[in-house]
Structure formats: structure tokens, C-alpha cells
N, C-alpha and C positions, 0 to 999 in steps of 0.2 A: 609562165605567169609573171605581171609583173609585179617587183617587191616592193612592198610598202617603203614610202619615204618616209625618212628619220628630220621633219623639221627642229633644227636646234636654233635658238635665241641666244643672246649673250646677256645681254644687261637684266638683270633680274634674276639670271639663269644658274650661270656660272660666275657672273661679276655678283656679289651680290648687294644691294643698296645701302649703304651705312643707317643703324639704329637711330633713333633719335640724338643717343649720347656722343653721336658718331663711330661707334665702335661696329666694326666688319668680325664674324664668325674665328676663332682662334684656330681652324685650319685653312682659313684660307693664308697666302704669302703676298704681300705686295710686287708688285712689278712697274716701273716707271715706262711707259711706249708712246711712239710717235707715227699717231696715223695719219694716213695719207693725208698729203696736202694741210698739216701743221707746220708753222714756225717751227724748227729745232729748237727755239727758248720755250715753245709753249707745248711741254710734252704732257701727259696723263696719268695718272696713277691709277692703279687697276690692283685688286685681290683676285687672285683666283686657286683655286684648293688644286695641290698637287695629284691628290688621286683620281681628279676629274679622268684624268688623262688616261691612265691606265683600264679606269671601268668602263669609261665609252669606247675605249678601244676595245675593248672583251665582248660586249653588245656588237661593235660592227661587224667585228670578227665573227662572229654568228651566222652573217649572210642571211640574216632575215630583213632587213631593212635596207635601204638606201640612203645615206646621210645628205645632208643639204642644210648648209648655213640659212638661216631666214631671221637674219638681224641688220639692224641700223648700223653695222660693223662693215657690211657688204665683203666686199673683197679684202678689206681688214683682218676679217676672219680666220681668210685662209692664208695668210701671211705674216698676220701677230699673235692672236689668241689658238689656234692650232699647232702653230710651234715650239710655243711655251707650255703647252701643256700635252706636246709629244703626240700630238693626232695626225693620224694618217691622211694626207690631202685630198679637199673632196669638196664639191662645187658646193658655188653658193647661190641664194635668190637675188637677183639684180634689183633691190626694191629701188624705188625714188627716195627723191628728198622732198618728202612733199612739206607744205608752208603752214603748218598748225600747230593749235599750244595746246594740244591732249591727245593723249593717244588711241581715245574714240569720237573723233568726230560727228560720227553718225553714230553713236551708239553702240560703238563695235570696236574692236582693234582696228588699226586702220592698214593693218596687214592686210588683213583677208582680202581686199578688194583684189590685191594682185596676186597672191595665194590661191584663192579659189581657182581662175581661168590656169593657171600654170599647170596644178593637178589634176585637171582637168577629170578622169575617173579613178585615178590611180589613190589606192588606200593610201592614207597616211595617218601618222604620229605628230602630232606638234605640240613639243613644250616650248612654253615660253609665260611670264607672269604678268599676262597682261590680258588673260580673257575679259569678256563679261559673260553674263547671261545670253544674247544673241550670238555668241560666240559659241557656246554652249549648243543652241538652239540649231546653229549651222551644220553644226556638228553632228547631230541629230537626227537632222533632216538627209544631208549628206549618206552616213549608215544607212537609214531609210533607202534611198534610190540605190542600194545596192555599193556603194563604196566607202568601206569603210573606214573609220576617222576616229581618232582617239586624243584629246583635248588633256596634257598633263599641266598645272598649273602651280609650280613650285612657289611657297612662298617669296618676293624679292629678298627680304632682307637674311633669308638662312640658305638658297639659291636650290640647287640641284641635290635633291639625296638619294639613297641606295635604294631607298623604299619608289624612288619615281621611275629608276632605270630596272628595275626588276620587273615591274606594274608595264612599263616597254616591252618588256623582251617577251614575258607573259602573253602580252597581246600580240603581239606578231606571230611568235610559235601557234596561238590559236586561230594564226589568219593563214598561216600555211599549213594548217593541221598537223603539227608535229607537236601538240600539248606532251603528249605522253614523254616523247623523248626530250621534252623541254624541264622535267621535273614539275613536283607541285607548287613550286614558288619561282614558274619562270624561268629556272636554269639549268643551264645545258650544264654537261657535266665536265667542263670543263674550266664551267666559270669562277672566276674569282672574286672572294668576297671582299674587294676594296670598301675601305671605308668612306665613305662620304658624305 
């Protein structure tokens, strides 16, 4: 059988948006990085919460899932944000760059278009904060034909919490039918309760 992918996001996800007042979540830590194909003067500042790292390692660790970067970070991912927050190296989606000023052009994320054909039947997991409704709808339809899909949508500005990776781990244990040995909230019994 094959395991459900673990689509993970970065911006909105793990990085999370500054408030209006500009203020970022009091556990997340700044980090200054230089992605690909930046000036060295023009590097980035970035939050990201140190327990990320440790509780999505504990979900992968699991073997229910299959991870897979699917962010604007691309190969980024697996070279800046992965290392800094100590995750185990693990492919990502090759999206484009595509030429638009919203993240729904058609009314959609404008993931999905290269999203969908890639999973082609294989279940998947995909957080990221940038559903809509048709996204939902996709989602939906997708479980319907027999594959199933599960849409987490973390608010951007508080990003990834425990409540969203347990609500994962939940749904996979009952995609491989190990609910029982998964516990009633998800976890396996060796998981740990990071805060996030």
C-alpha cells in the first residue's frame, strides 16, 4: 500500500505572517537566510518555532505518511528551512514560478493545478494557509473517487499547532487502519507532546 503524502507549506505554515502590529507568535525565533539565487546583501528574515522540528519529526517517524515540501520555498526547503528546524531530508514539489498577483487565480490555490496530476491517486495530507472553498470542494470530490485527501488549514498569522499535527497523524492511522493502536487522539504511544 501506498502511504499517504505529507504535503507541508512553509509561508503561512511554519513561517508565520506578521500581525498587523507586526508582531510574529512569542515562540517562534528569528533566523536571517539566503535563498537561492539572492544578493548576499539581500538576505531574509524568517520566524520559525523551535518545536516544529521535533513534532514533525515524531509524525514522520510514525511511517504513516510520506513527507513532501509543496511550497514557494522549492528546493529551499530542503536546504534552509529543514535544517534549521533539524528535519530529516525529504523531497520536494518542483512547482513553478508562475507570473500572478494572488494566490487564486482561478479561484483556487494555484498549487493544486500541479498538485493534483503529481498525486495522481495516491491519499494525501496537505497543510498549507491558503485554501479556499474549491479547494475544499477538490478535496471532497477527490475522497469521493476513492482517494483520499485531507485539507489542514492553519491560520497564517499563529502558523502550525499541535492540534493540526495530531488531527494528521489521526487521519492517517485511520487511512491504514491502525486507529486503535494510534490512541484516541491520534497517537502512537510513543509520541511526544511538543508544544506548538
Amino acid at each position: 500500500m501506498t502511504l499517504p503524502y505529507l504535503l507541508l507549506d512553509i509561508d503561512g505554515v511554519l513561517i508565520p505572517f506578521p500581525a498587523a502590529d507586526g508582531s510574529t507568535p512569542p515562540t517562534h525565533v528569528r533566523h536571517t537566510v539566503l535563498p537561492a539565487g539572492r544578493h548576499p546583501d539581500d538576505s531574509v528574515p524568517i520566524w520559525l518555532n523551535p518545536d516544529h522540528g521535533p513534532a514533525l519529526t515524531n509524525l514522520l517517524a510514525s511511517g504513516l505518511v510520506t513527507p513532501v515540501w509543496c511550497t514557494s520555498w522549492r528546493k529551499d526547503a530542503t536546504t534552509i528551512i529543514g535544517p534549521i528546524l533539524g528535519l530529516p531530508e525529504f523531497t520536494y514539489l518542483d512547482l513553478p514560478h508562475p507570473q500572478i498577483t494572488t494566490s487564486h487565480p482561478d479561484g483556487y490555490l494555484w498549487k493544486r493545478d500541479h498538485v493534483d496530476p503529481w498525486l495522481s491517486t495516491v491519499p494525501a495530507i496537505w497543510i498549507d494557509d491558503d485554501f479556499t472553498a474549491l479547494d475544499h470542494a477538490w478535496a471532497a470530490a477527490r475522497t469521493a473517487r476513492g482517494y483520499p485527501t485531507l485539507l489542514i488549514q492553519p491560520d497564517p498569522h499563529t502558523g502550525l499547532r499541535q492540534s493540526h499535527l495530531s488531527e494528521a497523524r489521526k487521519w492517517a492511522c485511520a487511512q491504514a487502519g491502525a486507529l486503535p493502536l494510534c490512541g484516541a487522539a491520534g497517537r502512537g504511544p510513543d509520541a511526544r507532546s511538543a508544544q506548538v
